[in-house]
C-alpha positions in Angstrom: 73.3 -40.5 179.8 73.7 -38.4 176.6 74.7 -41.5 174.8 71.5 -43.2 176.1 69.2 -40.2 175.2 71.0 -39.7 171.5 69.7 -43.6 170.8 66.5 -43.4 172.2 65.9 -40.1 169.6 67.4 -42.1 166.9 65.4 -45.4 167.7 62.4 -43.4 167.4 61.8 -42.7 164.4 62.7 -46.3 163.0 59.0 -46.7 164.9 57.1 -44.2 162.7 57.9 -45.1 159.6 56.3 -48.9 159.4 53.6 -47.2 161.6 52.9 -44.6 158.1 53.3 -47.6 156.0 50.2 -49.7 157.7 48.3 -46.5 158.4 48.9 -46.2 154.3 47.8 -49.9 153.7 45.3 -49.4 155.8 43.5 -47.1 154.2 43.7 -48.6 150.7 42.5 -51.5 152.1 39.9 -50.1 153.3 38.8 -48.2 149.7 39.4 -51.8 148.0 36.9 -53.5 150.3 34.4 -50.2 150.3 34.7 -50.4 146.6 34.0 -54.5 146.2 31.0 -54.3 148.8 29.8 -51.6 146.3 29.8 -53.9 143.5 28.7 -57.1 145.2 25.6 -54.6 146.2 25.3 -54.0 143.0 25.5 -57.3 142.1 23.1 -58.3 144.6 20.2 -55.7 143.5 20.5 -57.1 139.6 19.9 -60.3 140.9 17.6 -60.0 143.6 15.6 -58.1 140.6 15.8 -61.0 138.1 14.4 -63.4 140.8 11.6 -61.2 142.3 10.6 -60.9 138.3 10.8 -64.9 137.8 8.7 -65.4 141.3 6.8 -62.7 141.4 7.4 -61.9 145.3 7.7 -58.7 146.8 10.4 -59.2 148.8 13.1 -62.6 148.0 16.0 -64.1 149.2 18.7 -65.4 146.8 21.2 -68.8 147.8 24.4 -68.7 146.5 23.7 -71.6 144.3 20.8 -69.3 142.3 23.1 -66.7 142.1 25.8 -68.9 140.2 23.5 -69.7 137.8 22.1 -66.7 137.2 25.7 -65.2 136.7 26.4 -68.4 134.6 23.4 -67.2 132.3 24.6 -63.8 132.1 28.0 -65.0 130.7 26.3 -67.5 128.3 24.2 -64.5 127.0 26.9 -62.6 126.2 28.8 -64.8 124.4 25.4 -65.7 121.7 25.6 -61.7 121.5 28.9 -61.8 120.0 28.4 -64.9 117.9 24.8 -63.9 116.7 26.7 -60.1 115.6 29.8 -62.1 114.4 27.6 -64.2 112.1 25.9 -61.7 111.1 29.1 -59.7 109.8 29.8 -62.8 107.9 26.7 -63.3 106.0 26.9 -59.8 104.8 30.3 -60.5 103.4 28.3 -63.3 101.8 30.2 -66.1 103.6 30.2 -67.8 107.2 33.2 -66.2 109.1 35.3 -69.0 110.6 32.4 -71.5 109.4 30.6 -70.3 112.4 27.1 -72.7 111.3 24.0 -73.3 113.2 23.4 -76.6 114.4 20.2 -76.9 116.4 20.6 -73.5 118.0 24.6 -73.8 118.8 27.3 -73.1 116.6 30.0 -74.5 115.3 33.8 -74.4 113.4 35.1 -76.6 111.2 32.2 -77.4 108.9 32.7 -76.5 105.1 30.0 -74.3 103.6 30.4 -76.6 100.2 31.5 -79.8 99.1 31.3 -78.9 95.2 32.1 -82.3 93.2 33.5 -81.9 89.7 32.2 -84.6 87.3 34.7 -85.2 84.8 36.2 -88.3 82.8 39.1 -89.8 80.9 40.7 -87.6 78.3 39.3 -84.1 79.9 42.6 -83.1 81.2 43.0 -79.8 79.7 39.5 -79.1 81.1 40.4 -79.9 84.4 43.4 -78.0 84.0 41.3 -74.8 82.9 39.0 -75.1 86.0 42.1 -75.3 88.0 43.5 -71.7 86.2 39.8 -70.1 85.8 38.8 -70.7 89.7 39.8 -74.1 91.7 43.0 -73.5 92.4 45.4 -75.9 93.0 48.0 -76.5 96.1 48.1 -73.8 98.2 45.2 -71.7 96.4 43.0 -75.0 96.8 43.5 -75.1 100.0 43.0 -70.8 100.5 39.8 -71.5 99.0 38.9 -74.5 101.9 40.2 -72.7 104.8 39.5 -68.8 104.1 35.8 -69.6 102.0 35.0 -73.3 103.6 34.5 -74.4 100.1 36.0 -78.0 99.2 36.3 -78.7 95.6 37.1 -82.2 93.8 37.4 -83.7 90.6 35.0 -87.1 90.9 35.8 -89.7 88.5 35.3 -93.5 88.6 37.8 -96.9 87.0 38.2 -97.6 83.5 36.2 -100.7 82.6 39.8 -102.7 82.2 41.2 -102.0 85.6 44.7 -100.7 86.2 44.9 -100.2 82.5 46.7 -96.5 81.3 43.8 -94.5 82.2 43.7 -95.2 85.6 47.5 -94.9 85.7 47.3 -91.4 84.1 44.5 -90.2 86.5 46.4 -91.7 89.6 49.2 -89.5 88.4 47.6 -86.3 88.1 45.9 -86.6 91.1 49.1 -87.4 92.7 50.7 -84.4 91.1 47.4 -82.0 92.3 45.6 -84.0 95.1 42.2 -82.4 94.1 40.4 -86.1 93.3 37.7 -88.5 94.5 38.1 -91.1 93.1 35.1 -93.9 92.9 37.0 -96.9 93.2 34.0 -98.9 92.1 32.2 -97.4 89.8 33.1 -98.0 86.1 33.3 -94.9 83.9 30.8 -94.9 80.8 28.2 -92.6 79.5 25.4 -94.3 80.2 26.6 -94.7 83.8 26.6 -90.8 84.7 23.6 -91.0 86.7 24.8 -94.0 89.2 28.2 -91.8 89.6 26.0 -88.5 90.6 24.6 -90.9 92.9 27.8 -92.0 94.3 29.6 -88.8 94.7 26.9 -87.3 96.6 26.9 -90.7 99.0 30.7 -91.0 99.0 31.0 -87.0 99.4 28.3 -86.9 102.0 30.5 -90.0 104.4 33.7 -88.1 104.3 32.6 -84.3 104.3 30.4 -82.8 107.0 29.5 -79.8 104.7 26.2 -77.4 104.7 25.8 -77.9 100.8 27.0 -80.4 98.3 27.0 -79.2 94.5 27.1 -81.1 91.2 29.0 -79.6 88.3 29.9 -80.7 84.9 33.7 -80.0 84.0 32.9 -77.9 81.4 31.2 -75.3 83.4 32.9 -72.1 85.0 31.8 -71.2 88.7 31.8 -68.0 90.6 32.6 -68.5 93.7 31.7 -65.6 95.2 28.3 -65.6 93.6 27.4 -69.4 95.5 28.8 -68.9 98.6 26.4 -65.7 99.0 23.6 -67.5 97.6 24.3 -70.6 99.6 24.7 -68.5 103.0 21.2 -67.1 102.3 19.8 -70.7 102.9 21.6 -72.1 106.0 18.2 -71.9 107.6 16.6 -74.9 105.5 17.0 -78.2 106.5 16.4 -79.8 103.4 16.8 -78.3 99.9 17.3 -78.9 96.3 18.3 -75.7 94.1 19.4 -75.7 91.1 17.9 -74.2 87.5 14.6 -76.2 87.6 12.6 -77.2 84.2 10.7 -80.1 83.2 11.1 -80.9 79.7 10.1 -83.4 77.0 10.4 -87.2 77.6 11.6 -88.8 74.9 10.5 -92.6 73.8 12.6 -92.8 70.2 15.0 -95.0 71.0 17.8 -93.4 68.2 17.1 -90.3 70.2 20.1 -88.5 72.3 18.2 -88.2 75.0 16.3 -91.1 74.8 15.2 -92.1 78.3 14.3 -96.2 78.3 11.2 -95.8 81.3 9.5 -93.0 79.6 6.3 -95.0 80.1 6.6 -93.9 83.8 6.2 -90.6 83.1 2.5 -90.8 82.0 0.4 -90.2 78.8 2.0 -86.5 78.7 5.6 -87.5 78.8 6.9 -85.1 80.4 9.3 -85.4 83.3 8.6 -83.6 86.6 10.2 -80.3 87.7 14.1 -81.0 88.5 17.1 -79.2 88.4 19.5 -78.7 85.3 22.4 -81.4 85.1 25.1 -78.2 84.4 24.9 -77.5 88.0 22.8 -78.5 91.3 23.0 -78.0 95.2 21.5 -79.8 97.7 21.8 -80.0 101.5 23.4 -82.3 103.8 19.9 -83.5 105.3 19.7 -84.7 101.1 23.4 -85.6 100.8 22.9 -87.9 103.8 19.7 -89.3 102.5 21.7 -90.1 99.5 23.9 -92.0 101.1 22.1 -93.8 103.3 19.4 -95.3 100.9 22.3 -95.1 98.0 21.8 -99.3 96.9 17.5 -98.5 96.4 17.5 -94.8 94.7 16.4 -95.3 91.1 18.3 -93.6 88.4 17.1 -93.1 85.0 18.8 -92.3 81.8 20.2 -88.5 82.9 21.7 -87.8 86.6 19.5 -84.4 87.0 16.4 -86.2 86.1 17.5 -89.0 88.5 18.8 -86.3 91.1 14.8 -84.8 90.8 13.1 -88.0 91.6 15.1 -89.1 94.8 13.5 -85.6 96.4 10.3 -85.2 94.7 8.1 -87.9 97.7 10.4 -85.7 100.4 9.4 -82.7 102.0 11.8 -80.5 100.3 12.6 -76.9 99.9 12.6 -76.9 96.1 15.0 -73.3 95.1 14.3 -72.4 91.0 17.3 -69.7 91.2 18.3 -68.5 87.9 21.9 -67.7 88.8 22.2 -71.8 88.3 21.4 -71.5 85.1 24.6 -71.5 83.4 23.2 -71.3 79.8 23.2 -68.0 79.9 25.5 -66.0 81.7 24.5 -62.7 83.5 25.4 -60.3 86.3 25.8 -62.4 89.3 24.9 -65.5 87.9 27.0 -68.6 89.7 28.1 -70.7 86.5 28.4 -70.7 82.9 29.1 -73.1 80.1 32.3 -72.9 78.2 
């Protein structure tokens, strides 16, 4: 009898403690679900606003299925607020962070700000070597520039008239040494041909590179590339334009002339070409680029590549951008390039 009464007190409280344990579990369940009815009320109010404000009735029910998508449009409104303020940040640093560029009202990575093609020819090695030390890079500091300022630089050069011949092997070389050419495999270098190879780089350029902005430069001109890619970021929101250092200057008929220009007749009684940009340095868009390329085999070119560059935009509608920093004559605080 005592032993039966000392294990009844000890089996007792064995009873009490999981007893405490779901009274404890209890009552924290019982705060969890207080606390998520509170904010599915809350929830519901917001929403049951925003649909009494798009109907106009006094009094609404909501499905389930309206309230998905308003919480779906909630979510999707919060994330344009942190790319519109993140793209924002980057255009006051003068650059697009992560490449983040419109494209009919989304946004995308991956898409260079620049495609900036190098003109230069046989027997210019030292220049290209100087553009390389002044502000290309080369290796890993050409590819810094690509992945950190989403601007692509090349050197653009065509084939000797004798193919395969020492030029061509020298060039084939260095670019296997740097890896910073395009190459036009079928267009023969010459003086007289500049205009037809602007014409190709920006057609060639435009197929393999889905940049914002494709620039023309001479290899003898230095380029700040801080200055573009602020000035550039400034005009993201134009489809379609052509900047550059604009002028219109003399057309000259005498054929001894250096710049004689063979179809000066088209330029009427005045001979005087139309406004274009200055051959040292030009931009234009990717709406232009593609263009380009597209229509490469009937664009007209006449004796210089800026006056041809001028003509295959001037029947377009066009944003045409005189910015002086492009003129690269004279060199001045903040200007983009300069002549050396």
């Amino acid at each position: 009898m005592q032993s039966s009464s000392r294990g009844s007190s000890m089996a007792y409280p064995s009873f009490r403690i999981p007893a405490l344990l779901i009274s404890m579990f209890a009552t924290f369940a019982s705060f969890y679900v207080a606390g998520r009815l509170w904010q599915d009320s809350q929830n519901r109010v917001y929403l049951i606003k925003q649909l009494d404000r798009i109907t106009g009735q006094g009094q609404s029910a909501i499905s389930v299925e309206d309230t998905l998508k308003i919480i779906t449009c909630r979510e999707q409104h919060k994330k344009l607020d942190s790319l519109e303020m993140e793209l924002a940040a980057a255009r006051q640093e003068g650059f697009v962070s992560k490449r983040l560029l419109e494209t009919n009202g989304t946004y995308s990575e991956g898409r260079p700000l620049v495609m900036i093609g190098i003109l230069t020819t046989f027997g210019r090695q030292k220049n290209r070597d100087a553009i390389r030390n002044a502000w290309m890079g080369s290796g890993a500091a050409l590819k810094k520039l690509e992945d950190g300022k989403g601007i692509v630089a090349r050197f653009v050069i065509g084939r000797s008239e004798n193919r395969g011949n020492n030029q061509d092997k020298d060039i084939d070389r260095e670019n296997r040494l740097t890896n910073d050419f395009l190459i036009l495999d079928d267009h023969v270098e010459s003086n007289e041909g500049l205009p037809n190879k602007a014409k190709l780089f920006f057609a060639y350029a435009a197929d393999k590179w889905d940049a914002e902005f494709f620039a023309k430069v001479n290899d003898d001109v230095y380029v700040n590339i801080d200055a573009l890619g602020s000035t550039l970021a400034t005009h993201l929101d134009k489809p379609r334009v052509y900047m550059g250092c604009m002028k219109s200057g003399e057309v000259f008929s005498e054929p001894k002339h250096r710049w004689y220009e063979p179809e000066w007749w088209k330029f009427g009684d005045k001979k005087s070409y139309f406004r274009h940009a200055s051959g040292e340095m030009y931009v234009i868009s990717r709406a232009l680029a593609k263009f380009v390329s597209i229509n490469r085999f009937v664009l007209r070119t006449y004796a210089h590549d800026d006056v041809s560059a001028g003509s295959w935009f001037i029947g377009l509608d066009v944003k045409h951008v005189d910015e002086s920093k492009f003129c690269c004559s004279s060199w001045s605080t903040g200007a983009i390039c300069a002549g050396v």
